[in-house]
N, C-alpha and C positions, 0 to 999 in steps of 0.2 A: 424683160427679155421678149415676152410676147408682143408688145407695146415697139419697141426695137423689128422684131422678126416682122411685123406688121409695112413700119416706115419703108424698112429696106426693100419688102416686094415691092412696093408700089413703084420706088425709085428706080427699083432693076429696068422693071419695064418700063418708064417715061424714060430713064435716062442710065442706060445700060453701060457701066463700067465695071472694070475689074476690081479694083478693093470692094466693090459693095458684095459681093462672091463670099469674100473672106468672113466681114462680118456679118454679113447674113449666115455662113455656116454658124459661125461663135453664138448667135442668138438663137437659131434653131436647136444646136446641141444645149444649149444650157438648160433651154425651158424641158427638154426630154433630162439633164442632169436634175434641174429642181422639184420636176415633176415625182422621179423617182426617190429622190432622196424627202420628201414630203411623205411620198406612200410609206418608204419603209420605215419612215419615225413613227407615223401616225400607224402604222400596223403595229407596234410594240404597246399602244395605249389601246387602239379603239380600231374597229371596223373601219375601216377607210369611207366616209361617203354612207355611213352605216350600213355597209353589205359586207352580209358574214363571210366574206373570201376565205379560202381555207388559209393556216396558220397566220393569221390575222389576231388582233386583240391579246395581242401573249401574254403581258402582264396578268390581264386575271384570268386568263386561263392556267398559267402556271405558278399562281401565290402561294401553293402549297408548298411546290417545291423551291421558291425562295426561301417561302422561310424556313424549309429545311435545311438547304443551303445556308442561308445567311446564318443559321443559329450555329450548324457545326463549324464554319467561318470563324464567327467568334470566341466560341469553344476551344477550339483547336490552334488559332492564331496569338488568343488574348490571355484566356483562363489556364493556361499551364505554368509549369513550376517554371521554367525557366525565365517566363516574361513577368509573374508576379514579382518571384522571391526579390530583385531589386529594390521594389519598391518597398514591399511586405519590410524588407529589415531594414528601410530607413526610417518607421512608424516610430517615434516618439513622443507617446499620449501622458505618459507620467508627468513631467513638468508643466504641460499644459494645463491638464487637468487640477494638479495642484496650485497653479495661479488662478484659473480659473475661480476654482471653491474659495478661493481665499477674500474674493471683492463681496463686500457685503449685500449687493445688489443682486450678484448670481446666487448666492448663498437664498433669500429672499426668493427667488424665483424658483430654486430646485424645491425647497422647501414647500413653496404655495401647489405648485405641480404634485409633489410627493403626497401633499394632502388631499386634495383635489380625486386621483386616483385611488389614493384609502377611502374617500368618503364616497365616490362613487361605487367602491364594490361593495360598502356597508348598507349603501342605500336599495342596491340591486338582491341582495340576500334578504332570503326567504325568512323569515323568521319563524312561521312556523315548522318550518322543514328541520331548520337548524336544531331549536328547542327538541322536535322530536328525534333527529339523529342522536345528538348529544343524550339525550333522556333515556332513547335504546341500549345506548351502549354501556351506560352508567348501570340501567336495568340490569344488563346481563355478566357488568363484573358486582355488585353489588353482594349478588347470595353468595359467590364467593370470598367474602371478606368474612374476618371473626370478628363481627362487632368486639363484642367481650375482650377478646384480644387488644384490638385498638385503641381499645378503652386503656385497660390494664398498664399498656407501654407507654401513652401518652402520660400516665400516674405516675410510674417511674422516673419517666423524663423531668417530670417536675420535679420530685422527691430527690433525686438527682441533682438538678440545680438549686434547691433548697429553698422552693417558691414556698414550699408550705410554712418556711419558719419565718412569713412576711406574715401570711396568714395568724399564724399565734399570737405575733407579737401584736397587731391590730386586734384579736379579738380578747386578749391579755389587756391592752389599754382599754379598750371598750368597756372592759368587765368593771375594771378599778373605778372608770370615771362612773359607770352605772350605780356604783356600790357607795361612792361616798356620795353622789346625788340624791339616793336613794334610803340615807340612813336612818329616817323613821321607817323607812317600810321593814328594814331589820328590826326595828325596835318593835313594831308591832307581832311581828313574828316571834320573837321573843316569849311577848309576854302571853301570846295565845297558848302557845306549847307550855309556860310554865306549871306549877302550882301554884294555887289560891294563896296560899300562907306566906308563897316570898314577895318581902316588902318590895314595894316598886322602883325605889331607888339601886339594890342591889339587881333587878330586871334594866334600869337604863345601865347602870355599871358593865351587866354580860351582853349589851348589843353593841357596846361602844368597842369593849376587847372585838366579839365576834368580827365587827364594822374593820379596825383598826386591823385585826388579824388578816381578813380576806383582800384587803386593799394593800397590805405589804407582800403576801401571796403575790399576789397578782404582777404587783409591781415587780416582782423578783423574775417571773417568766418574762416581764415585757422587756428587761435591761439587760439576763444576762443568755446567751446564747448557748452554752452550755449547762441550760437548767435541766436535769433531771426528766421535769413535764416533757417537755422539747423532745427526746428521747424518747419517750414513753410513747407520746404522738405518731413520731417517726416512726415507729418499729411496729406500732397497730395498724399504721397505715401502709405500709411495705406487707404485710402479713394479708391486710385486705385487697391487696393487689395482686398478692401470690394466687390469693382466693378467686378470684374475680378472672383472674385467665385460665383455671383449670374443672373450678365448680362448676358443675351441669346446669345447678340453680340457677348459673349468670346467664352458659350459655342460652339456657331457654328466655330468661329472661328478655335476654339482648334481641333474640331472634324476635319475640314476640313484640317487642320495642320499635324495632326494624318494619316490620310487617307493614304496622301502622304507622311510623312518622313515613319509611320509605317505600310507601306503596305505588304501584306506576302512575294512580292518580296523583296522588302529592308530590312525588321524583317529579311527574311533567310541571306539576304548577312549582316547584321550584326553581328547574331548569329553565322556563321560563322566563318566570321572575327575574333570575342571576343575568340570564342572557341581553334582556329590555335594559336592563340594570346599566352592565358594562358597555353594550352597544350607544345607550343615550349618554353616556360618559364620554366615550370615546368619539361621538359628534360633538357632542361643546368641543373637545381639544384640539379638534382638527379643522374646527371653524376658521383659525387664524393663528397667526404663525406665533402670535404675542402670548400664547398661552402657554403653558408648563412644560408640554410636551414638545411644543415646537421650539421653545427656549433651548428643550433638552436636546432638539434635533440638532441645530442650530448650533450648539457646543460641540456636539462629537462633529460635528460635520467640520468646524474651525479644528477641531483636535487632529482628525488625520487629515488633514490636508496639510497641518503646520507637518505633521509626521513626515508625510510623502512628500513635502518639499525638499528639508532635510534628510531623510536616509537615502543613500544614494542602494543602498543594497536594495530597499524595499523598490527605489526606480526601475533596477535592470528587472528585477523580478515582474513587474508588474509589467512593465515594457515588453519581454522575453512572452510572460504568459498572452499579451496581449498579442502578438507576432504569430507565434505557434498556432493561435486560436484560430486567425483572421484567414493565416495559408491555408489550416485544416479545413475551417468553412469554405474558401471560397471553393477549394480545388473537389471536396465532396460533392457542391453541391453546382457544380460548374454543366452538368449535365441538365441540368431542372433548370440552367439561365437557356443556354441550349432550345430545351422545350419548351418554355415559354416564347423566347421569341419567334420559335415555328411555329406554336400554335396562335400565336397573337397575328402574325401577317396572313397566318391560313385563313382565320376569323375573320379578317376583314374582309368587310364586299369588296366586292372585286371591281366593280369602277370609282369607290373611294380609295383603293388603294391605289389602280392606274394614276387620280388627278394627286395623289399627293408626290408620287415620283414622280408624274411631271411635270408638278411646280416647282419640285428640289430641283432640278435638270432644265428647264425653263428655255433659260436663257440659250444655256450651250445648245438644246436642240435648234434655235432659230440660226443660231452660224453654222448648224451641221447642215443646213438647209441650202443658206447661204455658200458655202463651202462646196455643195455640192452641184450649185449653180455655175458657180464659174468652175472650176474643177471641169465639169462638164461639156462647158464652151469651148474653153483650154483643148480639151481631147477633139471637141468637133471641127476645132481650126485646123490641129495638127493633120485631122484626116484629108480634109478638105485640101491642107494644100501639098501634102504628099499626093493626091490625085491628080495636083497639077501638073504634076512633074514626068506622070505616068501615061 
């Protein structure tokens, strides 16, 4: 236009006619149209010319209040019930999810991640902190417990399931196979305790009964389970348990037992112990997915998925809770999306934010430019030749 505006003065005057009137107005208004409409784009970005003209540079001067604006914008426009719930209840993640789990490649991958994540917080833990929390606390129920007690009931439970008549009956064979192994050493006993005058033959005759007597004994508690002994056992050992939870003997006993195996020095070097123990266990099996644990993961994980394929009950539910969840999160926390994005455009500097809005809008600003050029012209013909006429 100015290039234009330029031609035509020169032409006016060498060679004065009337259309050059016409569009000499058209290029004079235009360059005053594109002139303005240049200022007023480039005042929304930046100092025009970089002179701070007042309400010049808007963008960062008001990035606060965009993104106060823009956040309750989307707040208010996006995050309410009426514009989610469409979509919220057409979420159907249960069938998904159960095909998913089902291909043995994702199976593999959730599995490496799952462990990955356990073995990272196993690595991240304190060990000594651990050992000593766990150690604390064991400390402080510990004098609460009745040894004596625990002892006594753990007795019962045996005598109960009838561990002890395993017992008999092993130290029953024991005894028999010791005894016929052993039948000079009866014979020599024999003959120490006898007198001098019985002949030696009638001394092997009473080891061979004695021999033969203690090994049919013996063999009689180890076959029949209703032996007499068994009983006898039973009922000393039940009597010693009654003992043992109420005697003061035990309690002191136990206390002073306690003292020493459970003292905080040895509780911590236990607790220790256990903890390194189960901790270095717990790294081999999460090494890789091929080991017991990840086999075991690896099964329930095929198990409910076959489940949550097939139940279509467990689908709505899981679906339903999955819906409920998604609306209650978005819609509580649709304030906090809100202030984030106000505080995120507040934060930015403010002529990184002006060049990023004016590169989104780019293009359209140069035909708003354009636009305003001829636009411009347009209006300075129209005056120009209503004055003709006037």
């Amino acid at each position: 236009m100015l290039v234009s505006y330029c031609i035509l003065e020169w032409l006016g005057r060498a060679h004065p006619a009337t259309w050059i009137g016409y569009v000499k107005a058209f290029s004079e208004a235009a360059m005053v149209g594109a002139l303005a409409d240049w200022f007023a784009v480039t005042a929304l970005f930046h100092h025009p010319l970089g002179i701070p003209i007042p309400h010049t540079n808007l963008i960062e001067k008001s990035k606060q209040s965009i993104g106060n604006n823009l956040g309750a914008f989307v707040v208010t426009n996006f995050l309410n019930p009426g514009t989610i719930r469409p979509y919220i209840s057409q979420l159907k993640v249960s069938g998904f999810l159960a095909n998913w789990l089902l291909k043995p490649a994702n199976q593999q991958v959730l599995i490496r991640e799952l462990m990955n994540m356990a073995m990272d917080v196993l690595q991240k833990m304190d060990d000594q902190q651990i050992s000593q929390f766990v150690a604390a606390k064991a400390g402080a129920l510990i004098p609460g417990i009745k040894l004596n007690v625990l002892a006594s009931n753990a007795g019962r439970f045996l005598l109960d399931q009838g561990e002890h008549q395993k017992v008999i009956t092993v130290l029953a064979q024991k005894a028999r196979e010791y005894i016929r192994d052993h039948e000079g050493l009866v014979r020599e006993k024999v003959k120490g305790e006898s007198y001098f005058f019985i002949p030696g033959f009638v001394e092997d005759k009473l080891a061979a009964k004695i021999t033969l007597g203690l090994m049919r004994y013996f063999e009689e508690i180890e076959v029949d389970p209703a032996h007499r002994f068994r009983g006898e056992v039973t009922t000393q050992l039940l009597s010693f348990m009654q003992d043992l939870s109420t005697s003061e003997k035990w309690v002191k006993e136990f206390q002073d037992l306690g003292s020493k195996i459970l003292s905080p020095e040895k509780l911590q070097e236990y607790v220790t112990a256990a903890w390194l123990s189960v901790k270095g266990n717990l790294m081999d099996e999460l090494k890789a997915p091929e080991t017991s644990l990840g086999r075991y993961m690896i099964g329930m994980i095929q198990e409910q998925a076959l489940v949550l394929q097939t139940n279509k009950d467990m689908q709505e539910k899981l679906d339903s809770w999955i819906r409920h969840t998604a609306f209650k999160l978005i819609l509580s926390h649709a304030d906090k999306v809100g202030t984030l994005i106000s505080e995120t455009v507040g934060n930015w500097e403010g002529n990184s934010l002006s060049q990023k809005l004016e590169l989104e809008v780019g293009k359209d600003l140069q035909f708003i430019r354009i636009n305003g050029t001829l636009v411009g012209g347009l209006v300075g013909l129209v005056i120009y030749t209503l004055t003709q006429f006037f």
